[in-house]
KEBA-167682 format. One line per 2 residues: number of its first residue (from 1); for each residue z, y, x of N, C-alpha, C, O. Coordinates in steps of 0.1 Angstrom, whole numbers, plus 5000, padded with zeros to 4 digits. Layout:
<sites>
NUM	Z Y X Z Y X Z Y X Z Y X; ...
</sites>
This chain:
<sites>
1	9644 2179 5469 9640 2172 5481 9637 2157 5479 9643 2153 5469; 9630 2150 5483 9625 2139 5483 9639 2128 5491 9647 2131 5500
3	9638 2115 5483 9651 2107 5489 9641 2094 5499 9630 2089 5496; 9647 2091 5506 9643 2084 5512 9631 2082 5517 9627 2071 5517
5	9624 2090 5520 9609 2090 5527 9601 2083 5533 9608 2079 5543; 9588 2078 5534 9584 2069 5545 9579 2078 5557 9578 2090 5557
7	9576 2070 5568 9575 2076 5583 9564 2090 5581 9556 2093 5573; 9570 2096 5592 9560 2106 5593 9549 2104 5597 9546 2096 5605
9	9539 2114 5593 9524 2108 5593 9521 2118 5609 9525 2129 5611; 9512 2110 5617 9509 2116 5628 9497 2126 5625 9489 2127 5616
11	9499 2134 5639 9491 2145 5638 9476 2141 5633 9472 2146 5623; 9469 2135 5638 9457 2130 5640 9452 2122 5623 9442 2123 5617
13	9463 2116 5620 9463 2115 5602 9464 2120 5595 9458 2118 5584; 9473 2133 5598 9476 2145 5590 9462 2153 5589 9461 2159 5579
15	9453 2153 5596 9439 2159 5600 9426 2152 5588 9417 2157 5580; 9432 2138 5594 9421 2131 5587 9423 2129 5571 9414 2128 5562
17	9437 2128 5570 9442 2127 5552 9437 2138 5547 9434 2135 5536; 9435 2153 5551 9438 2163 5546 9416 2166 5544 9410 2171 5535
19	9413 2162 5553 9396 2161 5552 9393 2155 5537 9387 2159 5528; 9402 2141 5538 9393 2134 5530 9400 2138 5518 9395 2136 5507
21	9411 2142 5518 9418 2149 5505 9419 2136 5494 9415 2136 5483; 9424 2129 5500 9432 2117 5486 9444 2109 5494 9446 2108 5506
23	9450 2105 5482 9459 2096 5492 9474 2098 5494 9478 2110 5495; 9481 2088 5496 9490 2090 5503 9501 2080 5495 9499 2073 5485
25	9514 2081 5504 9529 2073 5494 9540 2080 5499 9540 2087 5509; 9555 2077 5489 9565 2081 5500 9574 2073 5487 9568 2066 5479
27	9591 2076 5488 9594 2068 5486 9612 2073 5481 9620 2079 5488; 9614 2069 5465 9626 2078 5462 9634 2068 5454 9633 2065 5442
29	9644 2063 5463 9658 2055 5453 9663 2057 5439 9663 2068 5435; 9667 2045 5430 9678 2048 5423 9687 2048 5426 9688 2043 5437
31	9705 2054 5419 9720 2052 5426 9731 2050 5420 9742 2047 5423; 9723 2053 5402 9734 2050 5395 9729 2040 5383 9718 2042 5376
33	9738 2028 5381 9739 2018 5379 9737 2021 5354 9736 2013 5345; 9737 2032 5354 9736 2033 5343 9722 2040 5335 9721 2042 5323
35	9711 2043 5345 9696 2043 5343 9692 2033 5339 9695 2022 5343; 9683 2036 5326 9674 2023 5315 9661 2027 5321 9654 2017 5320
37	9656 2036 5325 9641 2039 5323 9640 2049 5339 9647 2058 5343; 9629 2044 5344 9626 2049 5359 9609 2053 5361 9602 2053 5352
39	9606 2056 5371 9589 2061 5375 9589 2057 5385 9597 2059 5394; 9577 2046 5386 9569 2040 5403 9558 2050 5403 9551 2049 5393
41	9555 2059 5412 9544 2065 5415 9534 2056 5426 9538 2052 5437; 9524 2053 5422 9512 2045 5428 9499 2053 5433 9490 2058 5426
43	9501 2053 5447 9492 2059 5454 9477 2055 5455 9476 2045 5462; 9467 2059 5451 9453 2058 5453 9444 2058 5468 9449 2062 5479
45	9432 2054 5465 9423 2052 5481 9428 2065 5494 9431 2077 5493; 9427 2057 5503 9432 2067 5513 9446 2067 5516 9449 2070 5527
47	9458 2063 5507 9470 2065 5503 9477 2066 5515 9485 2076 5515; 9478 2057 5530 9487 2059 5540 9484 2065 5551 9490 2064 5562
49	9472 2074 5548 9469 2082 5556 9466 2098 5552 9461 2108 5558; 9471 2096 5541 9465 2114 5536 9483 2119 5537 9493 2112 5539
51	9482 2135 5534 9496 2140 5534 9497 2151 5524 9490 2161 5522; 9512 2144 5517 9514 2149 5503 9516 2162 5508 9506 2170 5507
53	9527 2167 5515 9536 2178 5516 9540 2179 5534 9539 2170 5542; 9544 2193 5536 9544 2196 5545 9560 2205 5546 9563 2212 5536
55	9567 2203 5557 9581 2210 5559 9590 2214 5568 9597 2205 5572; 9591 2223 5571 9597 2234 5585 9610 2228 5584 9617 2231 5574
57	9614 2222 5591 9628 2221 5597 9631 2230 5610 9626 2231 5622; 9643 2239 5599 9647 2250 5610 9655 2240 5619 9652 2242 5631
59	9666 2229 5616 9674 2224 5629 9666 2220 5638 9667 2225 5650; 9656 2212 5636 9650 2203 5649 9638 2212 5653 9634 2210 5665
61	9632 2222 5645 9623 2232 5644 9609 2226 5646 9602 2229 5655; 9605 2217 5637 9598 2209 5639 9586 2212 5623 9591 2218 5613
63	9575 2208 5623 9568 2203 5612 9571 2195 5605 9566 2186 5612; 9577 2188 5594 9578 2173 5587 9565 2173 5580 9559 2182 5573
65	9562 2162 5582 9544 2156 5570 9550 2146 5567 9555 2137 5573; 9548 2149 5554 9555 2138 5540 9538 2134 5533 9530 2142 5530
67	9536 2120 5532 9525 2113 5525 9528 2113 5509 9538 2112 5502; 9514 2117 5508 9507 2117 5491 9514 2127 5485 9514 2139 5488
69	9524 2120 5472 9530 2125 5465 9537 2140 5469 9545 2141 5478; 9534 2149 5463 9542 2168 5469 9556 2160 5463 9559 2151 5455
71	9563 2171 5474 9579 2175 5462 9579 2179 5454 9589 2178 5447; 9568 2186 5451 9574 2194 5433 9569 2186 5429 9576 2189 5420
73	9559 2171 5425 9560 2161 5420 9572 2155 5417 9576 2156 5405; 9577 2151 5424 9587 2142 5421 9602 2148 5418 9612 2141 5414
75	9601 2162 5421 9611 2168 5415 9608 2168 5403 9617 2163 5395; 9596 2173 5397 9595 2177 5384 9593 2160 5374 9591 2161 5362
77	9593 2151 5379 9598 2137 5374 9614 2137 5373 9621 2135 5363; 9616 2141 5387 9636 2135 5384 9642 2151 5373 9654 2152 5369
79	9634 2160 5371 9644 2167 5367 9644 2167 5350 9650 2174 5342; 9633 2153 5349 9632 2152 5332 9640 2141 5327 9638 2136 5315
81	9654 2136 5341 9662 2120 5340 9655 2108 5345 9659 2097 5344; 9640 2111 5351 9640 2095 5354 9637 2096 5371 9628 2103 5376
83	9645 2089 5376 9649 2089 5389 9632 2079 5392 9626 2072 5384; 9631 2083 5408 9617 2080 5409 9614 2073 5421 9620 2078 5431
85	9608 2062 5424 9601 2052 5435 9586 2055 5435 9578 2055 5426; 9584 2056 5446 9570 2063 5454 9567 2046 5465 9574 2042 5475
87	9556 2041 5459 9554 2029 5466 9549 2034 5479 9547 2046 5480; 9548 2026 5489 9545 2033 5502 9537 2020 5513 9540 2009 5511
89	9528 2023 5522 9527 2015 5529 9514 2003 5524 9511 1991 5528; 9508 2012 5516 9492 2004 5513 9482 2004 5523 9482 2010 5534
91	9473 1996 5518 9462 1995 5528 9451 2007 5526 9444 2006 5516; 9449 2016 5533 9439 2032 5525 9433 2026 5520 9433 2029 5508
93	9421 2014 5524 9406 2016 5517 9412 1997 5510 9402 1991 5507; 9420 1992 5508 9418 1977 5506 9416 1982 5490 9416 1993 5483
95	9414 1964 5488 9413 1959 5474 9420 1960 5465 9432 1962 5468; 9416 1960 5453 9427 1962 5444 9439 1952 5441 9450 1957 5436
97	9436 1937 5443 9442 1925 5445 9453 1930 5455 9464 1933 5451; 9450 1930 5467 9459 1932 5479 9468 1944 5478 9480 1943 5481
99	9460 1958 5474 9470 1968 5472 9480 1963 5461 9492 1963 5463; 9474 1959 5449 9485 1952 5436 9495 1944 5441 9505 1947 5436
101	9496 1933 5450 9504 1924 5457 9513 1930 5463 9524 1924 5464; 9511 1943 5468 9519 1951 5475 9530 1959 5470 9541 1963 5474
103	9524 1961 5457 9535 1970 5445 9542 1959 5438 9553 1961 5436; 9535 1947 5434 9544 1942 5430 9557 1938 5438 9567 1935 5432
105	9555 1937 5450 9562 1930 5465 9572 1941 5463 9583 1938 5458; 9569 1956 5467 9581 1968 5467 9587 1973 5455 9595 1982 5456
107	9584 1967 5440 9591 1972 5433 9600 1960 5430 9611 1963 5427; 9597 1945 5429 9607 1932 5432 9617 1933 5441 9629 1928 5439
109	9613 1941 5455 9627 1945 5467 9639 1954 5459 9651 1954 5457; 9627 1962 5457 9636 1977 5452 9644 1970 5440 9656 1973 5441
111	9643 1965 5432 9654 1960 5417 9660 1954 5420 9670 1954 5412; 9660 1943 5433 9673 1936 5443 9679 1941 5447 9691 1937 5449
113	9673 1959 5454 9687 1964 5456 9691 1970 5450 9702 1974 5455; 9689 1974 5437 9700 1983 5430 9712 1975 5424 9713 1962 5424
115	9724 1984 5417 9731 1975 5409 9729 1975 5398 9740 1976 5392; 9720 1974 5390 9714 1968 5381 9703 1959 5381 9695 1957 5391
117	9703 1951 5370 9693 1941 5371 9677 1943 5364 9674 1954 5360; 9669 1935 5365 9657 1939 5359 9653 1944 5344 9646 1952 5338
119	9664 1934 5341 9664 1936 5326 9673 1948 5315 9673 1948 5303; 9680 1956 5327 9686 1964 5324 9678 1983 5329 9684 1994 5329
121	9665 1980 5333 9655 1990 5333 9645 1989 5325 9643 1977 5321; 9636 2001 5321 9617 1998 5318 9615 2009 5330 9623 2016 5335
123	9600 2008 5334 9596 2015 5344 9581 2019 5337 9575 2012 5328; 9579 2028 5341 9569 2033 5342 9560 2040 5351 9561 2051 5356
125	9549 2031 5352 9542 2033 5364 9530 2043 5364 9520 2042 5356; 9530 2052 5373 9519 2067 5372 9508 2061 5387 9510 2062 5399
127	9497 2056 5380 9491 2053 5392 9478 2062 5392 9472 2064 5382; 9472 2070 5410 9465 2083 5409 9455 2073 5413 9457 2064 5422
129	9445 2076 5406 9428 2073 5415 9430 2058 5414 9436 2052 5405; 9425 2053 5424 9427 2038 5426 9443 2032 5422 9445 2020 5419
131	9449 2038 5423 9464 2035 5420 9465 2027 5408 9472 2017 5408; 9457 2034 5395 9457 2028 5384 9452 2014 5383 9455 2006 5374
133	9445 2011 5391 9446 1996 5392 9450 1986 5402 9449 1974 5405; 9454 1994 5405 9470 1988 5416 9480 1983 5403 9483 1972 5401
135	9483 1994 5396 9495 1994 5385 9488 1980 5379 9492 1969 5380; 9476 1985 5371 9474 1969 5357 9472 1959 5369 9472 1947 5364
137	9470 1958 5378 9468 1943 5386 9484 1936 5385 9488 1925 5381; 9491 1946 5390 9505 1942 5390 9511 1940 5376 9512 1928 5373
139	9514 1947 5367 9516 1944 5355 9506 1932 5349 9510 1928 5338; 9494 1927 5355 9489 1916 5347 9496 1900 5357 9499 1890 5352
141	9495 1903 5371 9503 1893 5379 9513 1889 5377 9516 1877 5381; 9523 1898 5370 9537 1897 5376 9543 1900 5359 9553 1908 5359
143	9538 1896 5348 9548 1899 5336 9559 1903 5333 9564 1909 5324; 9566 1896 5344 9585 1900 5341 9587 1911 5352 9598 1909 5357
145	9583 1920 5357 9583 1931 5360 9582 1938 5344 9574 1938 5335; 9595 1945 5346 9596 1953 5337 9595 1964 5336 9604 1973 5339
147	9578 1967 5331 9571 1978 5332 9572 1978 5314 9574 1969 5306; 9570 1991 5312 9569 1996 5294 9555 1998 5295 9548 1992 5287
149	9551 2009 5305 9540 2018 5300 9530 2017 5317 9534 2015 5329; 9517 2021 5310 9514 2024 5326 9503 2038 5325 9492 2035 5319
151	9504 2049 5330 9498 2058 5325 9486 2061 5345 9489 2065 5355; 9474 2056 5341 9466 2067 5351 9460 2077 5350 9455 2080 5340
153	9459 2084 5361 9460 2097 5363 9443 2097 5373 9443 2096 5385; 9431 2099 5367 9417 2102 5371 9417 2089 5378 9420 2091 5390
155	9416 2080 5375 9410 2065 5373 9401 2061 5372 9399 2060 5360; 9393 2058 5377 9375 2057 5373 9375 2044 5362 9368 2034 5364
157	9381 2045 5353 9384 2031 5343 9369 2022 5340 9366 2010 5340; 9359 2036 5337 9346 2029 5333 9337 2029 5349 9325 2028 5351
159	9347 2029 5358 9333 2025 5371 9331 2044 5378 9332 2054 5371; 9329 2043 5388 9326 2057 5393 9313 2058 5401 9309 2051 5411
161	9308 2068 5395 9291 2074 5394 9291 2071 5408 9287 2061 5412; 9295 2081 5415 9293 2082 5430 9286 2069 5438 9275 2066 5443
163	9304 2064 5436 9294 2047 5440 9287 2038 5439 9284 2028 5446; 9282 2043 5420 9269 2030 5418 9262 2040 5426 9258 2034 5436
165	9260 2053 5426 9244 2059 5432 9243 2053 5449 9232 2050 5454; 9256 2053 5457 9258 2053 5471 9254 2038 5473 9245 2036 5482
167	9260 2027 5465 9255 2019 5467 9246 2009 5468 9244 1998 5474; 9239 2020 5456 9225 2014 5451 9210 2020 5460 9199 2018 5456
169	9213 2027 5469 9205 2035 5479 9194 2024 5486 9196 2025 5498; 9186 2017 5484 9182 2010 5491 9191 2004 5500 9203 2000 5499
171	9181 2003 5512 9188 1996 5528 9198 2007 5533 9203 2004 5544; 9203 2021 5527 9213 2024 5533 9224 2020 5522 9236 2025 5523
173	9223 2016 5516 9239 2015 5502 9239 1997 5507 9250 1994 5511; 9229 1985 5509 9229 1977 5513 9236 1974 5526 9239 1962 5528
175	9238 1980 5532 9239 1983 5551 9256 1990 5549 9267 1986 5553; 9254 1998 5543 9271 2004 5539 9284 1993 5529 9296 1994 5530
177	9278 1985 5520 9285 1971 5513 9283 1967 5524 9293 1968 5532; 9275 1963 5528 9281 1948 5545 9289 1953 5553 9297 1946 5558
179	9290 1970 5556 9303 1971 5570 9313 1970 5558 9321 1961 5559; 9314 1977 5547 9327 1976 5541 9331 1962 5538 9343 1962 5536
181	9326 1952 5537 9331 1938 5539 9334 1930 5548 9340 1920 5547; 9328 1934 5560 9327 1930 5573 9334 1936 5585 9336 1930 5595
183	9338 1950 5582 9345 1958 5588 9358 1952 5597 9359 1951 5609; 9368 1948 5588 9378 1946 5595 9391 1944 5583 9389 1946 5571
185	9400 1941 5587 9411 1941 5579 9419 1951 5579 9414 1962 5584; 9430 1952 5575 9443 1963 5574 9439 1979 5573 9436 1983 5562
187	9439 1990 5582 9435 2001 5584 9422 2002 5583 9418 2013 5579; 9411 1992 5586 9398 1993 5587 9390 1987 5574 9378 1989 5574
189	9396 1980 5563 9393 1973 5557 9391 1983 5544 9399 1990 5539; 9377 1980 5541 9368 1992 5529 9366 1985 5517 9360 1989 5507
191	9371 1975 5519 9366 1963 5507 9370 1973 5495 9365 1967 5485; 9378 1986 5489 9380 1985 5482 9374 1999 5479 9380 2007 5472
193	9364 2001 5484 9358 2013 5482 9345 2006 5471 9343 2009 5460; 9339 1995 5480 9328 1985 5469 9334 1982 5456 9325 1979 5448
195	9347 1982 5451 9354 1980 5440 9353 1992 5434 9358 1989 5423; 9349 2005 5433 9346 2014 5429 9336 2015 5418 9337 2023 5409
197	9327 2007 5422 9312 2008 5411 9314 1995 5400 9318 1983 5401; 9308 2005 5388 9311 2002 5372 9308 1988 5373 9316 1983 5366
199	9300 1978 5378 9302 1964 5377 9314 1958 5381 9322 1953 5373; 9316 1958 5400 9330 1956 5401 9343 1958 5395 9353 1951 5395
201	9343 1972 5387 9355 1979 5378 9355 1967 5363 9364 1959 5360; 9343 1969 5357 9344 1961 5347 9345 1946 5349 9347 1939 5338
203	9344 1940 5360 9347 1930 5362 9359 1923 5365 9364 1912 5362; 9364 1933 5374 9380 1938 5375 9389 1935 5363 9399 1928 5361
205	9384 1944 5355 9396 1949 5340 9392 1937 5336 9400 1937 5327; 9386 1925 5334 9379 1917 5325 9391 1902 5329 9394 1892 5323
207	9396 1908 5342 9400 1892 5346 9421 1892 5348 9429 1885 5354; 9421 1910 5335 9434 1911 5337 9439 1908 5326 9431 1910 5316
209	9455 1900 5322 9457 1899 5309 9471 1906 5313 9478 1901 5321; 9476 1918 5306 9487 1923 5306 9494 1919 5292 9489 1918 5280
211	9510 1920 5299 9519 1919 5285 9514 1924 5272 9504 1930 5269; 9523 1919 5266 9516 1919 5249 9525 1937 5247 9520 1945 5240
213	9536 1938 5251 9538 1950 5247 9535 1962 5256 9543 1971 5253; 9527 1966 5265 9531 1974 5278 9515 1985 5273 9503 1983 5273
215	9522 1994 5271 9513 2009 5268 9503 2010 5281 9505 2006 5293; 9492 2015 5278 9482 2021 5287 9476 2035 5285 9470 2039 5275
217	9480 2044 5297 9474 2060 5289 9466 2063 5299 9468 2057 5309; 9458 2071 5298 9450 2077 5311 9446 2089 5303 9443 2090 5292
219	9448 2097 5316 9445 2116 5320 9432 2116 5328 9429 2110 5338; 9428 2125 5322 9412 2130 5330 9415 2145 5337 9414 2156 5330
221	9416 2145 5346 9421 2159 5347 9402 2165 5352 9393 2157 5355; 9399 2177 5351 9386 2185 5356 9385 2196 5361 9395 2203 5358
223	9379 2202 5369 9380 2219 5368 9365 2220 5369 9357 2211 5370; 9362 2235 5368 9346 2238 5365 9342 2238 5384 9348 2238 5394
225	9327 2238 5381 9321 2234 5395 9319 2252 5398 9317 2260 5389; 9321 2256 5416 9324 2268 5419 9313 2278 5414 9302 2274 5411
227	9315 2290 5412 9301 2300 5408 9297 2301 5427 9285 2300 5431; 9307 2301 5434 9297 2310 5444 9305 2303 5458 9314 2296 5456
229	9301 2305 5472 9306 2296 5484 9318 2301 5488 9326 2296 5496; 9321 2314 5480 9334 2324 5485 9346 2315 5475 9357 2311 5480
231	9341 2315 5459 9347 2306 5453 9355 2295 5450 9365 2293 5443; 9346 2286 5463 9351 2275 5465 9367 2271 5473 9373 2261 5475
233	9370 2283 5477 9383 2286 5483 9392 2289 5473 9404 2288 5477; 9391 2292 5462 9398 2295 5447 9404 2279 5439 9398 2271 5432
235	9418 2278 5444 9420 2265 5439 9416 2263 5423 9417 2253 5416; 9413 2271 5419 9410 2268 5401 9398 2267 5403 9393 2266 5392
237	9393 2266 5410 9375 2258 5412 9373 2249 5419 9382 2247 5427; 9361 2238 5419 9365 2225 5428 9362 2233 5438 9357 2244 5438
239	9365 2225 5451 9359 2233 5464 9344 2226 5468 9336 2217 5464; 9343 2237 5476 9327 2236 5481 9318 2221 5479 9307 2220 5474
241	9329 2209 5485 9327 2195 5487 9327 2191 5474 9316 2186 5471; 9338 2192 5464 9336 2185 5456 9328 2193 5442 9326 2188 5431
243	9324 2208 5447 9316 2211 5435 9300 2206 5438 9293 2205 5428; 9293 2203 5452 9284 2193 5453 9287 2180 5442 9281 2176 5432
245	9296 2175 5447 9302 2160 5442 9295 2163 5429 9285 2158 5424; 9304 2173 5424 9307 2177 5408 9290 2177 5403 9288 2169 5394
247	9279 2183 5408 9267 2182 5406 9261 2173 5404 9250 2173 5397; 9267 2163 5413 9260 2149 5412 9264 2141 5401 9259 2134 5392
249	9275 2145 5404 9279 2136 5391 9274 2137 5382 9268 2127 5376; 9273 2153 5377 9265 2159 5367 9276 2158 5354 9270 2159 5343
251	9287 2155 5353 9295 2153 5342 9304 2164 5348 9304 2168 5360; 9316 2170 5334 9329 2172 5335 9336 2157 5342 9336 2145 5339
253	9345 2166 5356 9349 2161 5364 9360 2165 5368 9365 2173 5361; 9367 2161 5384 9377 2167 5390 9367 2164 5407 9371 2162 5418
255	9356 2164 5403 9351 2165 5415 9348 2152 5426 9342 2153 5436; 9356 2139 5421 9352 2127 5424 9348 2119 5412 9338 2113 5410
257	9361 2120 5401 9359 2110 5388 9358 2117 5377 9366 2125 5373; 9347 2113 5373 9342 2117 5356 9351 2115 5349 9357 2105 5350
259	9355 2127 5337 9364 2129 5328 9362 2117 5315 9370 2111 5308; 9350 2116 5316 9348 2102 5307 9347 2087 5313 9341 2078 5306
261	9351 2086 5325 9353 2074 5334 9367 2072 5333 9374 2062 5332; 9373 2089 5333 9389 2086 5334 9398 2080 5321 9409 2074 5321
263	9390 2084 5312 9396 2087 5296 9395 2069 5299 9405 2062 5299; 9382 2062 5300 9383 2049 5299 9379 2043 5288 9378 2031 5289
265	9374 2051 5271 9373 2044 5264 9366 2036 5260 9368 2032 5248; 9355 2030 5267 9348 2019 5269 9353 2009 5277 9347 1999 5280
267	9365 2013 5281 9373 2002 5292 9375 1991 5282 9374 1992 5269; 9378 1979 5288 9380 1966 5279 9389 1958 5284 9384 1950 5292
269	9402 1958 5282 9417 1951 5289 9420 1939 5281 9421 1942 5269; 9423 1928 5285 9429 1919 5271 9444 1917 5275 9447 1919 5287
271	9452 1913 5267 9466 1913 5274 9469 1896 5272 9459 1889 5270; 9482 1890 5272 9483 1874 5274 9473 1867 5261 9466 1857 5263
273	9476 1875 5247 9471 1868 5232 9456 1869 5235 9449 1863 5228; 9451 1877 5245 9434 1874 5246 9429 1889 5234 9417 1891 5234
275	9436 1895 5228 9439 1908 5220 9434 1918 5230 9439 1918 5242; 9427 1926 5227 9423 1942 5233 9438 1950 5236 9450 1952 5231
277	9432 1953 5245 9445 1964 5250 9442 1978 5243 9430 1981 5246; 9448 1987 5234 9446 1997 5230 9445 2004 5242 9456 2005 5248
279	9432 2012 5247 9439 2026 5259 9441 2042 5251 9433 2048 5244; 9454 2047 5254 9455 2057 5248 9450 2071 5255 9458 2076 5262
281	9437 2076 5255 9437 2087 5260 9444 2105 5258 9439 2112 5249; 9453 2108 5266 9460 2118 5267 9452 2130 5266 9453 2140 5274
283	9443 2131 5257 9435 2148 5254 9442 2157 5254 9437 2168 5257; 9456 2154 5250 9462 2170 5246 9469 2175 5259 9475 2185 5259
285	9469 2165 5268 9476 2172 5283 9470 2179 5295 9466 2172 5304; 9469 2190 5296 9461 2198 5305 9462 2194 5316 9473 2193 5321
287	9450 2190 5321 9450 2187 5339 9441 2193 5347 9434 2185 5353; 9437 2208 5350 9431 2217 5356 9430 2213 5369 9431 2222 5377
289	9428 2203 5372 9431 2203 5393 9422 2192 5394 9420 2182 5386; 9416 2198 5410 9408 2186 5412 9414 2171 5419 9426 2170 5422
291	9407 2164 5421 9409 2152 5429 9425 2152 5439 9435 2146 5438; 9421 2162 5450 9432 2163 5456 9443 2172 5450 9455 2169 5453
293	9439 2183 5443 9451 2192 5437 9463 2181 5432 9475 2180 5435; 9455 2173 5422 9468 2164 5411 9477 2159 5421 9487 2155 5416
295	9476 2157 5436 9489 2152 5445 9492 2161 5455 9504 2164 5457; 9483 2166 5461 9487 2169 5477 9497 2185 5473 9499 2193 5463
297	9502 2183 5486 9512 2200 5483 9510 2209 5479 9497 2208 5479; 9512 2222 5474 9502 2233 5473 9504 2239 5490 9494 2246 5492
299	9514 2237 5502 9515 2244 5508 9504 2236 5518 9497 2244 5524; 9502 2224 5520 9489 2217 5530 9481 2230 5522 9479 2240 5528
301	9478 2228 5508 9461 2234 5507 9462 2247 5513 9452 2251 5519; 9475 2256 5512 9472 2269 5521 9469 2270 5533 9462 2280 5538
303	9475 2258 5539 9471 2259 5555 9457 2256 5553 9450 2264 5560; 9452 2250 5548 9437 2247 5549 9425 2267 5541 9413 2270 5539
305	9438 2272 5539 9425 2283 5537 9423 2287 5519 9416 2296 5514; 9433 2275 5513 9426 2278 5500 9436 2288 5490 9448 2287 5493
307	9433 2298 5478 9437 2306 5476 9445 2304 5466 9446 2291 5466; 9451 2310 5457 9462 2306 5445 9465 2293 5446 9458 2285 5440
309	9473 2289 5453 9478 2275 5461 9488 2276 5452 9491 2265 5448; 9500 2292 5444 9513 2285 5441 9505 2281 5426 9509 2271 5421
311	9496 2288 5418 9490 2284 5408 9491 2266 5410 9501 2262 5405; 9485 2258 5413 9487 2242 5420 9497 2239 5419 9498 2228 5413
313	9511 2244 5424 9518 2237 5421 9526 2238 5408 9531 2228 5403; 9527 2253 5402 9526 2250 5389 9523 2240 5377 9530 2237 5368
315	9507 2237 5379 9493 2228 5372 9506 2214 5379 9511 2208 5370; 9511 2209 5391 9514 2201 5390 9531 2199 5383 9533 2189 5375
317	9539 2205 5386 9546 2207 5377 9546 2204 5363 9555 2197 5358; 9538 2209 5355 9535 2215 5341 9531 2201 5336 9535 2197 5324
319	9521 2191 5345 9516 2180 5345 9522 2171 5346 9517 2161 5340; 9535 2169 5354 9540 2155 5360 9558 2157 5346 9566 2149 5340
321	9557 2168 5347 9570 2174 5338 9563 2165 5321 9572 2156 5317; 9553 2165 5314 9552 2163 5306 9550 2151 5299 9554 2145 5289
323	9537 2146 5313 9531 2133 5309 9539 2120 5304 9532 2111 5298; 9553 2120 5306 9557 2103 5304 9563 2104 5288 9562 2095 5279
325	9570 2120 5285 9573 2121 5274 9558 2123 5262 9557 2115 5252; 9551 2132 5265 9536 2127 5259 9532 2111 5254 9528 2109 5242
327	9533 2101 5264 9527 2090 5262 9539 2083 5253 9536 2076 5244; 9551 2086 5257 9560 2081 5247 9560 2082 5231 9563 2073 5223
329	9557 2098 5225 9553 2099 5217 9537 2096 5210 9533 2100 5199; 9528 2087 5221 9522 2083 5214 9523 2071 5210 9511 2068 5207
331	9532 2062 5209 9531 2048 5214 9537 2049 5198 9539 2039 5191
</sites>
């Protein structure tokens, strides 16, 4: 079960998170004072509005909607010893600056309350989609945050296709950058969807210097684009939506971010010495799931209609069980 959770997500969010299929946060303490090493899970675009997991309480007889992160996520984190914090309470569409301010703000609270000190953990931060540069913003702001490693999880590292094409549309990609900057703040604020296309991205990584020691890995997860419209209900295929996506893209994908956007290795990080950041890409870790598979529950996707849902949670299991020990042995 998940410890400490953030608010439940209302009906009408639960609707719209599950459309746009990304997103979300929730939120899981440490208790014992003799843990060295922990997991911040960092939620990607959309994050406080999408919904991880869903849950029948026989007492109150009620629905529970739990954001982003599933429980077999973070089960299958705590059951490999590292007890887990699920940042919570981002802005869906902000910046990566503002979301980063925010993680570093909740993981500085959270090490005040434990009884241990900072220097008596490493953490390890799993950031999905946008998340991953949530994590390097924070780790390049905040150095004595003691982070080891930071592994993302389908990252658009070299820039994401979608949004140079959307944005570059003539007078409709022109007209779509002004409401997203103009729009509004907090809930309404898109600024960080324009942070998506490969100039902003590379411009981004260009202005971060992370610690001299702190690992970087990134996973590309993919699945193949559907054969047929019956298909697209087959969680081992993207769905309908994103095997369009998948087309456009025209690369191996997960149906929003290209497998070679995710891997990153044309990414370019420098850390404090002004030295390249090595990125380690995780080839040998299978990530069969699309965009929303790698977080959301397998039991949301059933209600929505889609088929080998427990397969999903498996793929996430199998995924979230491996990854930190993986990156450890590559370092």
């Amino acid at each position: 079960m998940f410890q400490g959770r953030g608010p439940r997500s209302a009906a009408i969010g639960f609707a719209f998170a599950v459309f746009l299929s990304i997103g979300g946060n929730s939120f899981a303490g440490i208790s014992t004072p003799a843990i060295r090493e922990a997991v911040v899970l960092v939620p990607g675009t959309f994050n406080s509005v999408a919904v991880g997991g869903v849950e029948w309480d026989p007492v109150r007889r009620v629905v529970e909607m739990y954001p982003y992160f599933s429980e077999a996520i973070v089960n299958a984190v705590e059951k490999q010893g590292y007890p887990v914090y699920v940042i919570r309470g981002l802005a869906p569409f902000g910046k990566f600056e503002q979301n980063g301010d925010q993680v570093i703000r909740q993981i500085e609270e959270w090490l005040k309350s434990q009884p241990f000190g900072k220097d008596k953990v490493q953490l390890t931060l799993v950031g999905h989609s946008a998340g991953g540069f949530y994590s390097l913003y924070a780790a390049s702001k905040n150095p004595k945050l003691p982070i080891r490693r930071i592994i993302t999880l389908a990252s658009p590292m070299q820039g994401m296709e979608l949004a140079d094409d959307v944005f570059s549309s003539g007078w409709l990609g022109r007209g779509l950058e002004l409401l997203c900057q103009n729009l509004g703040s907090g809930f309404f604020n898109l600024e960080g969807l324009t942070g998506l296309r490969t100039p902003s991205v590379e411009s981004f990584l260009s202005q971060l210097h992370l610690p001299k020691d702190i690992f970087v890995h990134t996973i590309a997860p993919s699945q193949p684009i559907a054969p047929s419209f019956w298909e697209g209900r087959n969680a081992k295929y993207l769905s309908i939506l994103f095997s369009e996506l998948g087309k456009w893209i025209g690369k191996d994908s997960d149906g929003v971010v290209s497998v070679e956007s995710a891997y990153g290795r044309s990414a370019k990080i420098l850390n404090v010495e002004d030295d390249e950041v090595r990125i380690h890409p995780m080839t040998s870790l299978p990530a069969p799931l699309d965009h929303t598979e790698q977080v959301l529950d397998y039991r949301v996707l059933r209600l929505l209609g889609v088929k080998e849902t427990d397969w999903v949670h498996d793929q996430q299991v199998e995924l979230f069980s491996r990854m930190i020990d993986e990156a450890k042995r590559s370092e």
